[in-house]
ROLOTOR-734185 format. One record per residue (C-alpha): residue in one letter; x, y, z. Coordinates in steps of 0.02 Angstrom, whole numbers, plus 32768, in hexadecimal, padded with zeros to 4 digits. Each point is the difference from the previous one (the first is absolute). Layout:
<atoms>
AXYZ/...
</atoms>
This chain:
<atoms>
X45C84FA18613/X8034806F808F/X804A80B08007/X809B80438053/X804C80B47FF4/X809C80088012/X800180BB804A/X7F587FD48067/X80488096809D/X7FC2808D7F75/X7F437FA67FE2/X7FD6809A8085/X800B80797F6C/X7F577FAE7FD7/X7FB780748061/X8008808D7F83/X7F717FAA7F9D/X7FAF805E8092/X804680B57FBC/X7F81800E7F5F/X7F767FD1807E/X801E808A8073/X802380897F7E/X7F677FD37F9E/X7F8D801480AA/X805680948022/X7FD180557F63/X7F477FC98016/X7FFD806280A6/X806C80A07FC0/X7F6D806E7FA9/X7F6880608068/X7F3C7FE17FBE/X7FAF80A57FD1/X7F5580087FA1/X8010806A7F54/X7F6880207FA3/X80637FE57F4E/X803D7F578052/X7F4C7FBC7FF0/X7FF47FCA7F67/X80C27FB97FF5/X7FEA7F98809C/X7F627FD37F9A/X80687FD07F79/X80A17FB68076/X7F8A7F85803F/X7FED7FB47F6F/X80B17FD17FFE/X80347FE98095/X80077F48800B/X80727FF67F6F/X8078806F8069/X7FE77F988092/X803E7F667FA1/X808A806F7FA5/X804D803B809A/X80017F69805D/X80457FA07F5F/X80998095800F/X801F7FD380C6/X7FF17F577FEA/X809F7FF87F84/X80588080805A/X80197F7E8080/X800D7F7E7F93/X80A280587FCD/X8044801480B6/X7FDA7F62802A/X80577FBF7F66/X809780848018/X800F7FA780D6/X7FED7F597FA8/X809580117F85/X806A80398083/X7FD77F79806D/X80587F927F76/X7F707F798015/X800D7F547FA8/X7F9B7F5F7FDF/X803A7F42801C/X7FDA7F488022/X80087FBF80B8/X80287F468010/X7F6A7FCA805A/X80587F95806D/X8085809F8044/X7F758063800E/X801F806D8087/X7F328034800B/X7FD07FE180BD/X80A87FCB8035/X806280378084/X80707F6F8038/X807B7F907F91/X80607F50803E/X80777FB67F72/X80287F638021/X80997FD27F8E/X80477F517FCE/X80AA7FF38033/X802C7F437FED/X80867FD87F85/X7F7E7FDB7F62/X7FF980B97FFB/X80AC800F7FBE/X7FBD7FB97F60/X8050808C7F8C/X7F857FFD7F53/X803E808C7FAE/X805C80948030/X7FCE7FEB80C5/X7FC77F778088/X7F5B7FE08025/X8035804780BB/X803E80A67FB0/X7F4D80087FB0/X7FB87FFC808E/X8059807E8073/X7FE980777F55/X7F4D7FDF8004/X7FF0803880B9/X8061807D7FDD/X7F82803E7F69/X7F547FE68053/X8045805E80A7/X804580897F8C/X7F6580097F92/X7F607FEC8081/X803D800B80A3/X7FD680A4804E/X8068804D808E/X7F807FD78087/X7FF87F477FB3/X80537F7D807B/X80707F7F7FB6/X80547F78803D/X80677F657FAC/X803E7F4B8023/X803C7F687FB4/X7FAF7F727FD4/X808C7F82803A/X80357F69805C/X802880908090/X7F9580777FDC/X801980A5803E/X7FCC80C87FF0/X808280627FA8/X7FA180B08011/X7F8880148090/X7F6080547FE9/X801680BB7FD2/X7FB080957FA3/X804580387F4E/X8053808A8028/X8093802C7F9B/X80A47FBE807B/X7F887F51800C/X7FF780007F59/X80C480098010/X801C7F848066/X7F817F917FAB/X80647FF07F73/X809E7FEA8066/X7FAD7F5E8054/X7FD07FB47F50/X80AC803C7FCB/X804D7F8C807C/X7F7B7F677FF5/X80577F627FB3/X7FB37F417FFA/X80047F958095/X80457F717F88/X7F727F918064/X7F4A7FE07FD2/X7F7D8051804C/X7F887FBD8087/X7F5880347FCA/X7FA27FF080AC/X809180598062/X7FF4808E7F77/X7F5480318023/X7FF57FE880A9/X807D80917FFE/X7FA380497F75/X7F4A7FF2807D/X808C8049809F/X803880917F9B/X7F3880337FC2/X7FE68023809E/X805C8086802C/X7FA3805D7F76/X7F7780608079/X7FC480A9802B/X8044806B807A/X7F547FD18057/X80527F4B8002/X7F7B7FC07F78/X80457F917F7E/X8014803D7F5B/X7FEE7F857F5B/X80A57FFA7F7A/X801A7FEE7F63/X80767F508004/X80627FFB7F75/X80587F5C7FE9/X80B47FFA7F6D/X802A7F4F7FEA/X80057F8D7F6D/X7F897F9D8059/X80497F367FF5/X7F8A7F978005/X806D7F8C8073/X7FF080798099/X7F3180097FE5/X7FE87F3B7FD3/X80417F6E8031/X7FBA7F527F93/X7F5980098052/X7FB180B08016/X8057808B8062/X80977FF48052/X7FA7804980A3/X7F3A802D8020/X804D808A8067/X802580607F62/X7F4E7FFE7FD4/X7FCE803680B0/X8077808A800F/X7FBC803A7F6E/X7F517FF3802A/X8032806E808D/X805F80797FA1/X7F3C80287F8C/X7FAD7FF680AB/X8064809A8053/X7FF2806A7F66/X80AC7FE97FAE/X800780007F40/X807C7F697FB9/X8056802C7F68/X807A7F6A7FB2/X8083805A7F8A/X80457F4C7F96/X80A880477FBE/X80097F5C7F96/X7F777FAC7FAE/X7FBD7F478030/X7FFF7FD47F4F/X80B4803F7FD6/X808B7F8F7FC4/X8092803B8082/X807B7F7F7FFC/X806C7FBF8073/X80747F9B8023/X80557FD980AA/X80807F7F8046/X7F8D7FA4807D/X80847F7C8049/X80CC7FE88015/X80477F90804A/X80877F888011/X7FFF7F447FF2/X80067F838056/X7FDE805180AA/X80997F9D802E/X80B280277FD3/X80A880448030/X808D80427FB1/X80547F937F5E/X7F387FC67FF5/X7FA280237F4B/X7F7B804A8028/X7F8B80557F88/X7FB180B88005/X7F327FF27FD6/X7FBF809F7FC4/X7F387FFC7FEE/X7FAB80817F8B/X7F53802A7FE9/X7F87804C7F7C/X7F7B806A8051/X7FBC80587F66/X7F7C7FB17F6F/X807280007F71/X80A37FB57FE8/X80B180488057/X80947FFC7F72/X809780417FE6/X8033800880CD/X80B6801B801A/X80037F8E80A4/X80B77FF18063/X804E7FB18089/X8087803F807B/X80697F9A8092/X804D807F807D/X7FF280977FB5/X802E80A6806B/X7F8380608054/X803280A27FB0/X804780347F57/X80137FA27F69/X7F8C7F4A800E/X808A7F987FA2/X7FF77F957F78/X7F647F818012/X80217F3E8004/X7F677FE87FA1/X7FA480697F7B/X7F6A7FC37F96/X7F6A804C7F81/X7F6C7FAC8051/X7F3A7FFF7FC2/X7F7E7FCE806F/X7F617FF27FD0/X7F648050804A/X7FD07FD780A2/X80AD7F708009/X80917FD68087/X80997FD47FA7/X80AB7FC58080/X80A5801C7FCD/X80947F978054/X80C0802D800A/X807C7F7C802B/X807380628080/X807A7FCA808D/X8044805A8097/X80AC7FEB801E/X8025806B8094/X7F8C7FF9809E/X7FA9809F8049/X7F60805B7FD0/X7FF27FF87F3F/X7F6C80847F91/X7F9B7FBB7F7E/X7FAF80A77F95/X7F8C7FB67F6C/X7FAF80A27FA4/X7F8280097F6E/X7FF080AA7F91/X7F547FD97FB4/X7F7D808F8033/X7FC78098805F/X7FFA7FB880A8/X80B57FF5802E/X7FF47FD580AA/X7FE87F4C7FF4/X805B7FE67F69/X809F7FEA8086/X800F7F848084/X80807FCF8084/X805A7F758041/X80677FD9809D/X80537F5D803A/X80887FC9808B/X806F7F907FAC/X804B7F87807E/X80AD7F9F7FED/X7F927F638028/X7F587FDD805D/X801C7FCD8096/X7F767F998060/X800B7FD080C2/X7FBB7F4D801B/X7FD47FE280A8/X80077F558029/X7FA87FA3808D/X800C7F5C7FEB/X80C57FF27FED/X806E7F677FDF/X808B7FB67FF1/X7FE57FC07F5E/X7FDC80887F88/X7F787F907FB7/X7FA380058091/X801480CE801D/X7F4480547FED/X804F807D7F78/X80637F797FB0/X7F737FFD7F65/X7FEB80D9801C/X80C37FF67FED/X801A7F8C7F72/X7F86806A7F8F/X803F80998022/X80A87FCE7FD3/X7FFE7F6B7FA6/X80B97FAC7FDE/X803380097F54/X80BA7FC37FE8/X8014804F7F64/X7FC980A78034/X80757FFC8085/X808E7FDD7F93/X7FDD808F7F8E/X7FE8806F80A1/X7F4180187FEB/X7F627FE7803E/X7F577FC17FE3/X7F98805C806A/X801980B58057/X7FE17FB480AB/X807680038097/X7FB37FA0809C/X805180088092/X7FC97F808083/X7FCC801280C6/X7FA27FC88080/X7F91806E8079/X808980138097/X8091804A7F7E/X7F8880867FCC/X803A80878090/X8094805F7F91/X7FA77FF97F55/X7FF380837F7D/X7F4D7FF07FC3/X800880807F9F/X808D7FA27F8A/X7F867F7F7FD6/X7F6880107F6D/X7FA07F948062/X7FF17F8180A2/X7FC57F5C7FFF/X7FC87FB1809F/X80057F417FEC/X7F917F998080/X805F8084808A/X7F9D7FD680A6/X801D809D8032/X807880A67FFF/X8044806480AB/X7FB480A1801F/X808D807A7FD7/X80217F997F5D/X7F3480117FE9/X7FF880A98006/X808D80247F76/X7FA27F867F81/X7F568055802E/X807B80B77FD7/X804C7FA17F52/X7F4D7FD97FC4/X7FB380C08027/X808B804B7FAF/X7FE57F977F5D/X80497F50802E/X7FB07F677FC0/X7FF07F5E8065/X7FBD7F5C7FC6/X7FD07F8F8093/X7FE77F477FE1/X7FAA7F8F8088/X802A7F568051/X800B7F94808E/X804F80698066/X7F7F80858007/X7F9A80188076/X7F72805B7FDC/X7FCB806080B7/X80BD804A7FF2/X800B802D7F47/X7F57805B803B/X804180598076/X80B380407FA3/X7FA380117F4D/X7F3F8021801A/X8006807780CB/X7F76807B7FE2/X802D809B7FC9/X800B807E7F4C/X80437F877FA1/X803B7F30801C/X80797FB67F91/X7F8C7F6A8004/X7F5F803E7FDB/X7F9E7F4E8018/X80017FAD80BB/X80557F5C7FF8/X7F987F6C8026/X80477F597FF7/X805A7F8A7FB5/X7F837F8D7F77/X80147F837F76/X80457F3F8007/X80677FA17F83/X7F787F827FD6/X7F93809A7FC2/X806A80A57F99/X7FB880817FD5/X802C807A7F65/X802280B07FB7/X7F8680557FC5/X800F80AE7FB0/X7F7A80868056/X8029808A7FB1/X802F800A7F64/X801E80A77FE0/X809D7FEF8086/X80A780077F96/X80457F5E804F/X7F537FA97FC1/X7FFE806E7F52/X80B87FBB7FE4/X7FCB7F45801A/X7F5180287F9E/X8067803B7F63/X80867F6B8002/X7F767F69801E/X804D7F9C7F7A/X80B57FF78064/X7FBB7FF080B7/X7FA57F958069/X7FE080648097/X7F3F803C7FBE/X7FDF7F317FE4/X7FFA7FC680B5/X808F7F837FF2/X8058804C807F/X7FD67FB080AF/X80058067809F/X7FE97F968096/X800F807E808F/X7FEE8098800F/X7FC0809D807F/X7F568015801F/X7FC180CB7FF4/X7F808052805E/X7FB880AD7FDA/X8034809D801A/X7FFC804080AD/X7F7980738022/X7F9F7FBB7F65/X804C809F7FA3/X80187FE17F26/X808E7F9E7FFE/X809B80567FBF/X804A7F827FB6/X7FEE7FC57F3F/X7FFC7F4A8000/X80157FAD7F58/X80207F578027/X7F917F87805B/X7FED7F4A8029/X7F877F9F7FBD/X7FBF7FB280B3/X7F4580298033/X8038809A804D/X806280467F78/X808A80198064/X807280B27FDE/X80977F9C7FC0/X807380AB7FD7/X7FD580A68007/X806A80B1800D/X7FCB80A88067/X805C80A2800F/X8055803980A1/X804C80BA8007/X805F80117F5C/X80247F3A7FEA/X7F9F7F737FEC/X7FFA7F548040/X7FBB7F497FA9/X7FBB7F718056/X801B7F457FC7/X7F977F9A8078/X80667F577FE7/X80B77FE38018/X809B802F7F8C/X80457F437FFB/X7FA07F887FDA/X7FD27FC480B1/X7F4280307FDE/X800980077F3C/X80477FC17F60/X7FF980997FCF/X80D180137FFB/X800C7F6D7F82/X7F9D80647F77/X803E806A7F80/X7F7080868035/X805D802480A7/X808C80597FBB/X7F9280617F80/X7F908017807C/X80828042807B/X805080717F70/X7F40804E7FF0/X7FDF802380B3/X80AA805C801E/X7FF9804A7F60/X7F4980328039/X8043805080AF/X809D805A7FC9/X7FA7805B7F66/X7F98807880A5/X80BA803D8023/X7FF380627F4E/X7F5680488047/X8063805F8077/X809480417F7D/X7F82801F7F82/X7F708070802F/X7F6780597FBF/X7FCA80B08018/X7FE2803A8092/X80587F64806F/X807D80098087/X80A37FC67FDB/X80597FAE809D/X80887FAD8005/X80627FA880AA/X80C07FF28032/X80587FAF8089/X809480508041/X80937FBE7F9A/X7FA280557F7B/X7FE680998051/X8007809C7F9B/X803180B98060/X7FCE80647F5B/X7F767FD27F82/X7FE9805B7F4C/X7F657FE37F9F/X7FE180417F44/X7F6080007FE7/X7FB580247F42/X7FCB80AE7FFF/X7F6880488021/X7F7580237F81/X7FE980AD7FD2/X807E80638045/X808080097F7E/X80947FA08038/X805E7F867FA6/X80697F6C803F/X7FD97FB780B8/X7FF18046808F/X80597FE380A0/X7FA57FEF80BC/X80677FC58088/X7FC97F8D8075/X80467F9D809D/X7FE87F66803D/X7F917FE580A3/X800F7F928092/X7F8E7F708020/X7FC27FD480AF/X809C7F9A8030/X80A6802C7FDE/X803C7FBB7F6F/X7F9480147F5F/X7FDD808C7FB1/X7F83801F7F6A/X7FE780867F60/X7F5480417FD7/X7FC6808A7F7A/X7F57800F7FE3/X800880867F74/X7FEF7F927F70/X7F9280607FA4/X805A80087F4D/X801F7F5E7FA7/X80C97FD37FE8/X80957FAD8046/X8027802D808F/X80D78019803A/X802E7FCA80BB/X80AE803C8014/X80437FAD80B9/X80998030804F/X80297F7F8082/X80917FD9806B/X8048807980AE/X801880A37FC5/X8080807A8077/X7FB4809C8031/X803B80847F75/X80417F797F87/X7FC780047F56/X7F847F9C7FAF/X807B7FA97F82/X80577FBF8094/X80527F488002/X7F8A7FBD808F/X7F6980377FA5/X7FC27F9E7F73/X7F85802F7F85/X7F5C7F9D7FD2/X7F8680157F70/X7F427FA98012/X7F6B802E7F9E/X7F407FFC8010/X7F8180227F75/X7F5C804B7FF6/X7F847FF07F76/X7F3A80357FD9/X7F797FAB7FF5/X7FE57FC97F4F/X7F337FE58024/X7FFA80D07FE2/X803F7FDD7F53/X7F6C7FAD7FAD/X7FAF80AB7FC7/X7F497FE27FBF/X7F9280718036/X7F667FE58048/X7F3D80227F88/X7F8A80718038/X7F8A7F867FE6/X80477FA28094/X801680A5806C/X7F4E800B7FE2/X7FC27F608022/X80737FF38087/X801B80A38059/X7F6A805B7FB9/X8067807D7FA0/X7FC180467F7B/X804E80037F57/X7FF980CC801B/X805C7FF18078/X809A7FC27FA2/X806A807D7F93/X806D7FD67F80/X8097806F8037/X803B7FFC7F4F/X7F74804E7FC2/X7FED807A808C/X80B280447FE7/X7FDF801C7F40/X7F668062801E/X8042806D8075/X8099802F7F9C/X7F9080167F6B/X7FA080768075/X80A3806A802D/X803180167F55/X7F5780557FBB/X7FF8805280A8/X804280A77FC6/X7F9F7FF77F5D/X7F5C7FDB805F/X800A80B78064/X7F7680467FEB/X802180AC802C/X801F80237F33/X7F487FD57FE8/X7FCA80648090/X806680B27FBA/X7FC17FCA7F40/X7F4E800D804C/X800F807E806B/X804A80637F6D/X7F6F7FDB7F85/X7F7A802B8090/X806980AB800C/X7FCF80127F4E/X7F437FC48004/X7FEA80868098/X8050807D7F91/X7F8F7FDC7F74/X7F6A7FE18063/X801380AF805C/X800B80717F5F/X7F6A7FA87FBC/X7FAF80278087/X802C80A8801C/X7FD3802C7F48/X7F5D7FB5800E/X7FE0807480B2/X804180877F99/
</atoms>
C-alpha cells in the first residue's frame, strides 16, 4: 500500500507542527531567576516534582502537534491504494508501448476489441503513473512497424496529442513480423538517454494477445533472434513487461474462409464451371449455426443483392469443410465472386474476394516448325487435335467440347501478332524466332504470358542458348541446353519428381485411370540439360524426369516477369515419343495449361500489401481511369472511395500499364476505363469513347486467424520470460476499476480531522488536570 494526497501543494502547512515548539521555548526563556529566602523550602519541595511536569508538559506539546499535523494532513485529502506491481511507476522514468496492430486484434469479445483494450490501457497507465517529467514513447508491433508518438515528456498538450494518435491507430489487417518489431523496438530504446548522452533503461511494455504462431513455428522459435534481442533488452537495463489482452488457454473461436476459387482453372463463357468456397475451424470446440452465403457480381457499394447460395453450416473443432456452387458465365468481361461467413468476433476474414476475366474463348497460338502439307504430318497436328477435338454432333447443335481456340503459325508469320490476345504460346520444335518477334514474346511472358516450349529435331541447342538462356536477370530457359540423347532401340520413361507439383498431384490422385506414373510410355529422344549457368539454385521446379542414369529433367516450369514458361524436353508429335497415342497426353496437356493459366489469377487477385499491375497495348488505351477502392478503416466513411489514376507509358511507344500499390484494405476492387479519342472539351459520355469495367481483388492472410495464444511456460523456457512478467489484462482492468470506485471512500482526510478532533479533546483534558494538580 502506497499513499497519495490529492491536494499534496498544501503539505507545506506541516510546518506549523513547528508553532507549539517555538511558543513552548519561548515561555521557558520569558521569566528572570531571583533568589527568595521563602522560595527555599518550595524549590525544596518543586524538586520533588518536577519530573512529573517534565513528562506532563512535553505529553501537552507533543499532541499539540499531533493536532496540526493531523489538521495539514486532512486538508491534504491523502488516500491509500494498491499499485499493480507490474505499472509500478517506482524508479521509472521512461515508458515504450509497443502495441499489436495486426488484424487478430480486431477480435471484439465483449463490448470492445482487443485493439481498443489496448490503446485504453496506455491510455490508463500514462494517466495513472506517468509523471510530467516521465518520457514516453509508442509503436506498433506490426508487419510495418512504425512509431506513432515519438519520445516526449507528459506534459499536459502531449498528453493531448497522445490520445489523438491512439485515437487514430487502426489494424494493419497483416500479421506481424516479430524480428522486424523489435529491432525497431531495440532502435527506438535508444533514443532514451541523458542530456549527458548516457543511455537511460525503459520500462517496455508490450499489448498483444501474444499468438503463439508469430513466437513458434513446429520446432522451437520461429527466430533465435527474438531470444537475443531480448537478452539484450535485460543486458542494457530495460524492464520487459508482456500485457496478454487474451488468455492462451481461452476458447476464442473463429472461423475464417481460407480458399475461393473457381474450377476448373480452364473455362470461358457458356462453360459450367463451379465456385469452391473453403472454410476453416480455428477454435477447440465445434462452429454451428453459421449463416454462410455466396454472391456473383455484386456492386461495390450499396445494397449486396440477393446471394446465389445460402447455407447453416457446422464445422467441427479444428475442421475444413468446402462448399461448391454450380454457376455459369454467360457474358465475357471481369466477373466478382464475394463468399462471406457471419460466425464470430473476428470479422475480417470471415469475407473473401474473387476476381476472374471471362474470355469469349481461349485462344492458344501454336507455333509450328515442322510444317506440312499434310496436316498429319504438321508438329501441332496432335497439340491441335486435343485442343479442339471434332465432334460432329456438337457442331450440329452449335457447341463445343472444349473452351480452346488454336490458331496456327509458323515462326516467319509471327511479325503482326497480338500476343496479348492469346492465354498462352506454344512453341512446337520452332528452330528458332527473329529478333523483333523475340523480343515481343520475351514482353508477353513478363507481363503475365505463358509459353509452353516443346523440343525436337529442329533445335539446336547452341542457338536456343543463346535466344532463351543469354546471361542476364532472368532467362526464359533457366537450364543450358546440351544435346540431343536417347535411341529407339533403348526408351526411356516418365517419372514423377515431385510430387507435390499439381500436374504430378493430379496424376497421383487418378492412378487407377492413367498410365503415365507406370512407365509404359516410351520416350526415345529427347534434349539433354546441363546446369544452371553460374552454378546458381536452379529456378526452375522440375517434376518430371527420365528414368536414364542421369535422371534426365524431362519437363519443368520457371517464372519470367509476371508469366511463366514450361519445358517438355521431347517433341509434340510423336517423332521422338509415343507419347501422342496415349490417353495421358491430352489429360496431361489439360493439367499443364490448366497449371500455367491459374498464375494469371495471382495477378487479379492479391493479398495485402501487393502491387496490383496490370498492362495495355494501345487499342486498349484508356485517357481517364476511375478506381473505387473499399474504404478505409477507421475514418468513418461508408461506400468506396474514388482515386484517379492514369495510365503510364512504357519504354516504347505503344503499351501502356496500370499500377496501385495501396492495397492495404481487403475488397474488390472497381477499374472504370474510358477508352477511345476523346476531342478536347467533349464530354465524357461521348460516342467515340467507350466505357470499360475490370476488377482486381485483394484479400488477408488467413494464417493471422488461427488465434491460440502462446503459455508462459514456453515464453519461459523459450525467451526466458518470466511468468511475472505476463498480466492478465482482464484482471488488471477489473482491479483498477474496483480501485476507482472505493477511491473516494478510501480518503483519508475524515480519519485525519476525527483524530485530530479527539487529540483537541485529550489536550483539553490533559491541561486542566494538570493545572489543578499545579494549583
Amino acid at each position: 500500500m502506497s499513499g497519495i494526497f490529492l491536494n499534496s501543494g498544501l503539505l507545506w502547512l506541516g510546518a506549523l507542527v513547528g508553532v507549539p515548539i517555538l511558543i513552548y521555548l519561548i515561555n521557558r526563556q520569558r521569566f528572570r531567576r531571583r533568589k527568595w529566602a521563602a522560595m527555599v523550602f518550595l524549590l525544596k519541595a518543586l524538586k520533588k516534582s518536577r519530573r512529573r511536569l517534565q513528562i506532563q508538559n512535553l505529553l501537552l506539546l507533543l499532541i499539540r502537534c499531533l493536532i496540526l499535523l493531523l489538521l495539514v494532513l486532512a486538508v491534504s485529502r491523502p488516500v491509500l491504494h494498491s499499485n499493480s506491481q507490474a505499472f509500478s511507476s517506482e524508479g521509472n522514468k521512461n515508458w515504450i508501448f509497443a502495441i499489436d496492430t495486426s488484424y487478430s486484434m480486431e477480435y471484439v469479445d465483449g463490448a470492445s476489441s482487443l485493439l481498443d483494450r489496448a490503446k485504453q490501457t496506455v491510455l490508463d497507465v500514462v494517466t495513472s503513473y506517468a509523471k510530467e517529467d516521465d518520457y514516453v514513447a509508442v509503436m506498433t508491433l506490426d508487419y510495418q512497424p512504425d512509431v506513432i508518438f515519438e519520445r516526449s515528456q507528459m506534459s499536459a498538450p502531449r498528453k493531448a496529442l497522445l490520445e489523438s494518435e491512439l485515437d487514430r491507430l487502426v489494424s494493419s489487417n497483416r500479421g506481424v513480423r516479430l524480428v522486424t518489431s523489435l529491432r525497431s523496438i531495440a532502435d527506438l530504446a535508444d533514443q532514451f538517454v541523458t542530456a549527458a548522452g548516457t543511455p537511460e533503461p525503459c520500462r517496455i511494455v508490450f499489448l498483444s494477445d501474444l499468438q503463439r504462431k508469430d513466437w513458434l513455428g513446429k520446432e522451437g522459435p520461429r527466430s533465435p533472434e527474438i531470444k537475443q534481442l531480448f537478452d539484450e533488452f535485460r543486458s542494457e537495463g530495460h524492464e520487459l513487461v508482456f500485457s496478454q489482452l487474451a488468455a492462451a488457454e481461452s476458447n476464442r473461436s473463429n472461423v475464417a474462409i481460407t480458399d475461393l476459387t473457381v474450377k476448373p482453372d480452364l473455362f470461358a463463357k457458356g462453360v459450367a464451371v463451379e465456385i469452391q468456397v473453403t472454410l476453416r475451424n480455428y477454435g477447440s470446440r465445434e462452429a454451428d449455426g453459421l449463416d454462410f452465403t455466396v454472391r456473383v457480381d455484386p456492386p461495390v457499394t450499396g445494397n449486396p443483392g440477393e446471394a446465389q447460395a445460402g447455407e447453416i453450416l457446422r464445422i467441427p473443432a479444428g475442421g475444413v469443410v468446402t462448399r461448391s456452387l454450380p454457376h455459369r458465365f454467360d457474358s465475357p468481361g471481369y466477373h466478382s465472386v464475394v463468399a462471406e461467413v457471419r460466425s464470430d468476433g473476428l470479422v475480417v476474414d470471415n469475407k473473401r474476394f474473387f476476381t476472374v476475366d471471362v474470355r469469349d474463348q481461349i485462344e492458344i497460338l501454336l507455333v509450328d516448325g515442322d510444317p506440312a502439307v499434310d496436316p498429319l504430318e504438321r508438329e501441332t497436328f496432335y497439340l491441335q487435335t486435343a485442343l479442339q477435338p471434332r465432334d460432329d454432333a456438337m457442331t450440329t447443335l452449335g457447341g463445343r467440347i472444349t473452351p480452346f481456340q488454336p490458331v496456327n503459325l509458323t515462326a516467319d508469320l509471327l511479325r503482326d501478332v497480338e500476343w496479348k490476345r492469346f492465354s498462352l504460346v506454344v512453341l512446337a520444335n520452332v528452330a528458332e524466332i527473329p529478333v523483333k518477334e523475340l523480343v515481343t514474346l520475351r514482353r508477353y511472358v513478363a507481363e503475365g504470358g505463358f509459353l509452353v516450349v516443346f523440343m525436337g529435331a529442329n533445335v539446336d541447342p547452341q542457338t536456343y542458348n543463346r535466344i532463351f538462356h543469354a546471361p542476364g536477370p532472368e532467362r526464359l530457359l533457366p537450364f543450358e541446353v546440351v544435346e540431343e540423347r536417347g535411341d529407339s532401340l533403348s526408351p526411356v520413361y516418365l517419372q514423377f519428381s515431385d510430387k507435390s507439383h499439381p500436374v504430378a498431384d493430379y496424376f497421383a490422385q487418378h492412378k487407377e485411370r492413367t498410365e503415365l506414373h507406370r512407365a509404359l510410355v516410351p520416350f526415345y529422344r529427347f534434349m539433354k540439360m546441363g546446369a544452371e549457368l553460374g552454378g546458381k539454385e536452379s529456378t526452375a521446379r522440375v517434376f518430371c524426369r527420365y528414368n536414364d542414369l542421369d535422371r534426365s529433367p524431362a519437363v519443368f516450369d520457371n517464372s519470367y516477369g509476371r508469366g511463366r514458361v514450361l519445358w517438355f524436353t521431347s517433341s509434340a508429335d510423336d517423332d521422338w515419343n509415343e507419347f501422342p497415342a496415349w490417353q495421358d497426353y491430352v489429360v496431361f496437356l489439360y493439367e499443364s495449361i490448366a497449371y500455367l493459366v491459374g498464375f494469371r489469377r495471382l495477378n487479379d487477385n492479391l493479398r495485402i500489401g501487393e502491387e496490383f499491375q496490370r498492362f495495355y497495348d494501345s487499342s486498349r488505351f484508356a485517357y481517364e481511369v476511375r478506381l473505387h477502392a473499399p474504404p478505409l478503416p477507421g475514418r468513418g466513411l461508408t461506400g468506396s472511395r474514388t482515386v484517379p489514376m492514369a495510365m503510364r507509358e512504357l519504354d516504347d511507344s505503344g503499351r501502356f500499364s496500370l499500377a496501385y500499390g495501396q492495397t492495404d484494405v481487403p475488397g474488390l476492387y472497381r477499374l472504370e476505363l474510358r477508352q477511345g479519342q476523346a476531342a478536347a472539351g467533349e464530354e465524357a459520355e461521348a460516342p467515340a469513347a467507350k466505357k470499360t469495367v475490370e476488377y482486381f481483388s485483394v484479400n488477408v492472410s488467413t494464417d493471422e486467424g488461427d488465434l491460440r495464444g502462446i503459455e508462459a511456460s514456453e515464453m519461459e523456457s523459450h525467451f526466458g520470460v518470466e511468468a511475472s512478467q505476463l498480466l492478465n489484462y482482464s484482471e488488471e482492468v477489473e482491479t483498477r476499476q474496483q480501485q476507482k470506485a472505493l477511491r473516494r471512500d478510501r480518503e483519508l482526510w475524515k480519519y485525519c480531522l476525527a483524530a485530530a478532533v479527539a487529540l483537541l479533546f485529550l489536550e483539553t483534558a490533559l491541561a486542566q488536570f494538570v493545572g489543578r494538580r499545579a494549583g
